[in-house]
C-alpha positions in Angstrom: 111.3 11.4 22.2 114.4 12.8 23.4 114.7 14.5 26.1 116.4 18.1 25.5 118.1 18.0 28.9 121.2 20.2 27.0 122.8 23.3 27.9 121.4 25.7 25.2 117.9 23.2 25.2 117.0 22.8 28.8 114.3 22.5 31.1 113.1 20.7 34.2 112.5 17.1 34.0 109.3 17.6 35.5 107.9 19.8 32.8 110.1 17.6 29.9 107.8 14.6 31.4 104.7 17.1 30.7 105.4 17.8 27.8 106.1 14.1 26.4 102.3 13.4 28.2 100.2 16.0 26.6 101.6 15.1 23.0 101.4 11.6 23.5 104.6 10.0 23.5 105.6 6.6 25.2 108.9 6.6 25.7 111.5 9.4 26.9 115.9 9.6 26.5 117.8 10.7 28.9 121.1 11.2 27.6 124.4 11.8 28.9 128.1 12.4 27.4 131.4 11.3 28.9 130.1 11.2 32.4 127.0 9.4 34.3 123.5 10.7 34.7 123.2 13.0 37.7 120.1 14.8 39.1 121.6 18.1 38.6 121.4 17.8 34.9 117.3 16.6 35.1 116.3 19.8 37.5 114.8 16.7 39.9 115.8 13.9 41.7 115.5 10.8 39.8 112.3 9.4 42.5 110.9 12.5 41.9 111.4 12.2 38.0 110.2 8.0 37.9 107.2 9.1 40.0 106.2 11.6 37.0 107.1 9.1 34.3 105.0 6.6 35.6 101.8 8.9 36.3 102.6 10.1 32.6 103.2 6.2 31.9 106.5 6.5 29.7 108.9 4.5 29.6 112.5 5.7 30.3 115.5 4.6 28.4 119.8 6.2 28.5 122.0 6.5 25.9 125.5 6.7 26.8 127.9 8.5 24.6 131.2 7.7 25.3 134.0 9.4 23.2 137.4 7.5 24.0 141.0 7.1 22.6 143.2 4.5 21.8 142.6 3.3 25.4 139.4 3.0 25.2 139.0 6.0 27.9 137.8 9.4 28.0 140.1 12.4 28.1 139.2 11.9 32.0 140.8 8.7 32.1 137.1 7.2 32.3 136.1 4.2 30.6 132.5 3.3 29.3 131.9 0.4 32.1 132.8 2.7 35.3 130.4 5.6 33.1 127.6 2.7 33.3 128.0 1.4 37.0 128.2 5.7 37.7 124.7 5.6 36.1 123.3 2.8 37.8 121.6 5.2 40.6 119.3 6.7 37.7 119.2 3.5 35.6 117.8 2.1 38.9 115.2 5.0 40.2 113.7 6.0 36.9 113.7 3.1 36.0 115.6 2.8 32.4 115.0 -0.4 30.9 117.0 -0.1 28.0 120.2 1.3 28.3 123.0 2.2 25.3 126.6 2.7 24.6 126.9 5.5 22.0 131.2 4.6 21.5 133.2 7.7 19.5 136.5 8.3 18.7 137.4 11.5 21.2 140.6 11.7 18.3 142.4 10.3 15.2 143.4 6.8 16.7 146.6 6.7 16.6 145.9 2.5 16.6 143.4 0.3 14.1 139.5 0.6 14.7 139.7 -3.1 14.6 142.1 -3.6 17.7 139.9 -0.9 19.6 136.6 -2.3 18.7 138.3 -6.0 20.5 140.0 -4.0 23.3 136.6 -3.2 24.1 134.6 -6.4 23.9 135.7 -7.6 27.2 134.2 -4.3 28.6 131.0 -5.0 26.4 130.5 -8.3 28.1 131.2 -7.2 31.9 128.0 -4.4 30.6 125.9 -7.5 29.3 126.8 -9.0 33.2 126.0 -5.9 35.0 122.2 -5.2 32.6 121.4 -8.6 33.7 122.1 -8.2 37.4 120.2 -5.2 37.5 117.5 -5.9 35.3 118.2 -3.4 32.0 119.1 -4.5 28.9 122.5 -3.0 27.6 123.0 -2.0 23.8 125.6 -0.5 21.4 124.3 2.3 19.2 126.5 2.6 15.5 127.9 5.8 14.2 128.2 7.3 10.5 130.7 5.1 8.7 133.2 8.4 8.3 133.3 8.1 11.9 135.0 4.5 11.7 134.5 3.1 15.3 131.9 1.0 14.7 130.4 2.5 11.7 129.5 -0.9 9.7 127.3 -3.6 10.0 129.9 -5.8 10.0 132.2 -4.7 12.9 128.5 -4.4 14.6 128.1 -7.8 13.9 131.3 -8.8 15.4 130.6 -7.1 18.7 127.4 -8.6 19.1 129.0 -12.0 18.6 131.6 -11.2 20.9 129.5 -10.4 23.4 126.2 -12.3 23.2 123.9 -10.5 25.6 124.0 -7.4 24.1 121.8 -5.7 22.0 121.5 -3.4 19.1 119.9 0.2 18.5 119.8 1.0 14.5 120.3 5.0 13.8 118.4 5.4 10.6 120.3 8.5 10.0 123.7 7.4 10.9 122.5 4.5 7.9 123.8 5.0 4.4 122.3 3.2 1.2 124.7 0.7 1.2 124.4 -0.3 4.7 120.4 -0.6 4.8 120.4 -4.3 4.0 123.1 -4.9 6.8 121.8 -3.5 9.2 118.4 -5.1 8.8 119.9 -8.6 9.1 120.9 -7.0 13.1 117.1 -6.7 13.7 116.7 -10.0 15.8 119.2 -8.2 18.1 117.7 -4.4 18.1 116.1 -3.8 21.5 115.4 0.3 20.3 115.7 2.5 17.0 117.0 6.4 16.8 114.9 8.1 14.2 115.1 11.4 12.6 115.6 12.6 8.7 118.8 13.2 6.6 119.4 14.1 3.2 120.6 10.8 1.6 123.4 10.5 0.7 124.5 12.8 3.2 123.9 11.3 7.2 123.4 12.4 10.4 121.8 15.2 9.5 119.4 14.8 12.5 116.1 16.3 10.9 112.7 16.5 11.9 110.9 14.0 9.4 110.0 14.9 6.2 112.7 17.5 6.0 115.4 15.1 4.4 114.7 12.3 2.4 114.7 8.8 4.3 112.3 6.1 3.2 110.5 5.9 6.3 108.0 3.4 5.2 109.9 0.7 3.8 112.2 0.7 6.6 109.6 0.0 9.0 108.0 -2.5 7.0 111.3 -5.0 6.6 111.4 -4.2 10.7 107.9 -5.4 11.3 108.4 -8.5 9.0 111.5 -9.2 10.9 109.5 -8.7 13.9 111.0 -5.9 15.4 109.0 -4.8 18.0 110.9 -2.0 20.3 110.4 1.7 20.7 111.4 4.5 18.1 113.1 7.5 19.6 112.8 10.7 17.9 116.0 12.0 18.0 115.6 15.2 16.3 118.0 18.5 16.5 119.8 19.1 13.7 124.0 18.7 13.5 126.3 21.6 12.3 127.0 20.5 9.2 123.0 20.2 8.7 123.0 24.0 9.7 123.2 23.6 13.2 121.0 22.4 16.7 117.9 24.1 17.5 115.4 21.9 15.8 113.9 20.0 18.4 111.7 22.0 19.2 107.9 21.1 20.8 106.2 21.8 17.6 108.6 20.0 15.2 108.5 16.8 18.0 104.5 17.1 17.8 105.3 16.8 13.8 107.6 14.4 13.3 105.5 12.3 16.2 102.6 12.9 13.8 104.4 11.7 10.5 105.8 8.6 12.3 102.5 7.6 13.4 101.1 8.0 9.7 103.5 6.1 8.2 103.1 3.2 11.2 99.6 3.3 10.0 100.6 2.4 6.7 
């Protein structure tokens, strides 16, 4: 699941650990936007918050989300690798052993997606460097294709091949119909999938399951044949063009959670 460590969503780490226990989940996000993880933002420190995690034995993972310009920086002047080694404290503690670039467009680029997406490979492969020296593995996350920065399986393809370390999480909503097949062919790089519902052909709707209209079930099978074998994150909540956030709430997690696992069983 995803954590809902957000300003109109929070509460304590400890309790969001608690939570993820009693209903059975594996794995927890943490999630952070433009900046690194702090301690501030989890209501613990991060020993306190790995000690919890392992009693409740889940298994932490980051995503990253990174909105940047032209120059590949945030409106901070940040860019995603000084983000990661920021993060590196909590990537460390909790442990995270799957850690994610989420890379937006903070504006209309005033330059081609193509020469951003390269003016960022080197900066991909100094992240593949630094995962392996601290024992994480580093992936890039996709976005809808209307949001350009890499928003097809080809320019996805491209990064991973300019950077050969790194790894690939699929967003099942971000995914439209003609970009299933694509994707799928990424799946011997996945290390992680986002899951939650959209109403096709619309994306990144972010609904609980079974409130869109995703075929959950033959997704998962092409995965499994292709022998994907990493963890789904529920990443329920709802965008504002899908009537707004709000959605994740415990009993819709406990739901979706529920329908996943039926369909797994299938």
């Amino acid at each position: 699941m995803n954590g809902r460590f957000f300003p109109s969503n929070w509460r304590p780490a400890r309790q969001e650990i608690a939570f993820a226990q009693a209903a059975g989940f594996q794995a927890m996000q943490f999630a952070v936007r433009d900046e690194e993880l702090r301690e501030d933002k989890l209501g613990d420190p991060f020993a306190v918050a790995a000690e919890l995690l392992a009693e409740a034995k889940l298994h932490a993972v980051l995503e990253i989300l990174v909105r940047i310009d032209e120059t590949g920086r945030t409106l901070a002047g940040l860019t995603p690798l000084a983000i990661l080694e920021a993060s590196l404290p909590a990537i460390t503690v909790l442990p995270c052993q799957r850690v994610h670039w989420h890379l937006a467009a903070s504006r209309p680029l005033d330059t081609t997606v193509a020469a951003l997406e390269e003016l960022l490979y080197p900066q991909l492969n100094a992240g593949v460097a630094l995962a392996r020296q601290h024992g994480f593995h580093l992936g890039l996350e996709h976005n809808e294709p209307d949001l350009l920065l890499f928003g097809t399986p080809a320019q996805c393809a491209a990064a991973l091949a300019a950077a050969p370390g790194l790894h690939f999480v699929w967003d099942l909503n971000h995914t439209t119909a003609a970009h299933w097949a694509g994707f799928l062919d990424l799946a011997p790089r996945m290390s992680m999938l986002h899951v939650s519902d959209t109403a096709l052909p619309e994306v990144n709707y972010h609904l609980p399951l079974g409130q869109g209209s995703i075929d959950f079930a033959t997704y998962f099978t092409e995965l499994r044949q292709r022998g994907f074998t990493g963890p789904a994150i529920l990443e329920i909540g709802g965008q504002p063009k899908s009537g707004g956030f709000g959605r994740d709430t415990d009993a819709a997690l406990i739901d979706s959670k529920q329908r996943l696992a039926v369909i797994l069983d299938q």
